[in-house]
C-alpha angles and dihedrals in degrees: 000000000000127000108241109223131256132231137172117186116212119207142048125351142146130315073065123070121278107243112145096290100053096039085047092056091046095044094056091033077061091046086052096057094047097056086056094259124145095247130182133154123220100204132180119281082180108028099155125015098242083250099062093042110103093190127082093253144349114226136065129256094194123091114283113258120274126255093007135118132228144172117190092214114132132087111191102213098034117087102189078064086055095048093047098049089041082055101053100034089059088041086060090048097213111193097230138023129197121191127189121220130185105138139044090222086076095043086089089053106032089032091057088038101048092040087054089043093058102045085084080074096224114074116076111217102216110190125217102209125198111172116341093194108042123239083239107054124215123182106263100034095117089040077052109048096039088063083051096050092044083061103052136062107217150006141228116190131191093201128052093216083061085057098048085045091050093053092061078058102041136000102169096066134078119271135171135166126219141176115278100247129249106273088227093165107091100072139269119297126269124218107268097245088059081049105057090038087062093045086045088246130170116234088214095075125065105224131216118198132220103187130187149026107343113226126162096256087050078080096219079155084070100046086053097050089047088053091057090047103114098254090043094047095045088050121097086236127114128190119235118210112203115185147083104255119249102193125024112321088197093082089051095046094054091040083064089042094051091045092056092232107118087123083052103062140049118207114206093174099170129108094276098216114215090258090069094039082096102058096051097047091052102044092060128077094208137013114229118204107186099175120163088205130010148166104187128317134211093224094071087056094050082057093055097054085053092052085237121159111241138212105206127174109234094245115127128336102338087095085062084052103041129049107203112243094010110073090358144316127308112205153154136287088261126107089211088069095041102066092035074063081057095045091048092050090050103038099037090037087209083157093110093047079045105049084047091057095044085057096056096036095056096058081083097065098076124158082216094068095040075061090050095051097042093046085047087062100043077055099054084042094054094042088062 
């Protein structure tokens, strides 16, 4: 009879807050299972010290996903906790380890764990990166994430722009990139009139949506100065902003005073659960993604799964995930083309030509293929 593999995932997870990375973990750690793999998650049971979290908390108050387990283990800043999950995770010899990346803050942690974990010379350590140097910079990040890439043996990226990053800290060992899957884990969509009844939403207005974590690179500055441009302001269209802010709201809220556009925007800044992820999504006609800098982003993929057009800035790898005119608009970090994007939606109505071609373009971000890619690796590791 054939060993079933093993696999532990590495990274955020529930008890902790959904957000893109945790439902990431759980989503492939799903895909695992189904495909008859031993899966578990060792997740934080200290992520952030309170201090360096800019949301409100941490942790979830929905029910933990189902089939799925989890042990709560790690503590980001002690070492003696490193030292103890890197030593029972190589006791239990899993076959394979994925570790997710996104930030140099974690190199210390994953990069100890990961480098104890691999001296029982059998299981292959494969990294998810998101980003190795982070949108937001800090003195030591390079110093830090080369300590984290000397640990692993291999990488998966999700942007072409964090290969080519990856390669000025490492050239020897495998690297491949992938689509970023479809996040299909937050329901089917509702029709948009059920959708704006549950969000208390008018049906006279036609709605945009700015979704996520607000940091200063996600560029909200720009979608509320193309709101205020002459053909978006004489429109019957508001902008809804959905997402707990990451950096000071204060500079946000008296932008839209000085604009004059308070009756133009609606501001939804708590934590949205993946319960609600739904409502927002389908409430909304197009999907606008503003970022100053980017690599990829799970909101685009959550789009996608709601067949919703998309505005996107050409920064990192958006332009990989969305063909302008196609699927949306690809266009500058200026506020000015972004809202003649908004003027040529709602004055040309391409919405039906682009949600056809949404369905047929998202057939490509399977969690099957992110497997393949990461078992391809494990393969080239063990063939060295």
């Amino acid at each position: 009879m054939t060993k079933q593999k093993s696999v532990i995932i590495i990274g955020s997870a529930y008890p902790l807050r959904g957000g893109g990375i945790a439902t990431f973990n759980e989503r492939l750690a799903k895909e695992f299972v189904d495909l008859g793999f031993d899966v578990q998650i060792e997740t934080f049971k200290l992520q952030y010290p309170s201090i360096l979290f800019p949301g409100k908390t941490q942790y979830s108050d929905e029910a933990p996903p189902e089939n799925l387990k989890i042990n709560v283990s790690i503590n980001s800043i002690n070492p003696f906790n490193w030292i103890k999950v890197g030593r029972k995770i190589r006791k239990l010899k899993p076959d394979l380890v994925v570790m997710r990346f996104w930030i140099p803050f974690m190199a210390p942690c994953l990069g100890t764990i990961a480098r104890i974990i691999r001296k029982n010379n059998f299981t292959k350590v494969v990294a998810i990166v998101d980003n190795i140097v982070p949108h937001e910079k800090h003195f030591g990040d390079r110093l830090l994430a080369n300590y984290f890439v000397k640990n692993v043996d291999a990488f998966v990226t999700m942007s072409k722009s964090v290969l080519a990053e990856l390669e000025t800290f490492d050239q020897a060992k495998p690297k491949k990139y992938t689509l970023h899957p479809l996040y299909d884990n937050f329901g089917d969509p509702i029709p948009k009139k059920e959708a704006l009844a549950r969000l208390e939403l008018s049906e006279d207005f036609k709605y945009i949506l700015f979704f996520g974590f607000i940091r200063q690179y996600k560029g909200l500055d720009l979608v509320l100065m193309a709101m205020a441009e002459d053909w978006v302001r004489a429109q019957n269209i508001k902008l809804i902003v959905a997402g707990e802010f990451y950096s000071d709201s204060k500079p946000y809220f008296d932008l839209i005073e000085q604009l004059d556009i308070k009756d133009k925007v609606i501001m939804h800044n708590d934590f949205i659960p993946n319960t609600e992820v739904v409502n927002f999504f389908c409430a909304a006609d197009i999907v606008v993604q503003p970022y100053k800098t980017a690599t990829q982003s799970g909101v685009t993929q959550v789009a996608y799964h709601f067949d919703k057009p998309m505005i996107v800035t050409n920064v990192g790898g958006l332009a990989e995930i969305v063909p302008h005119e196609k699927v949306g608009y690809l266009v500058d970090v200026d506020h000015k083309e972004i809202a003649n994007a908004i003027r040529l939606f709602y004055e040309d109505d391409p919405s039906s030509a682009f949600i056809e071609n949404i369905m047929c373009e998202k057939k490509k971000y399977s969690w099957g293929k992110m497997i393949e890619v990461i078992e391809s690796l494990q393969q080239e590791i063990n063939q060295k």
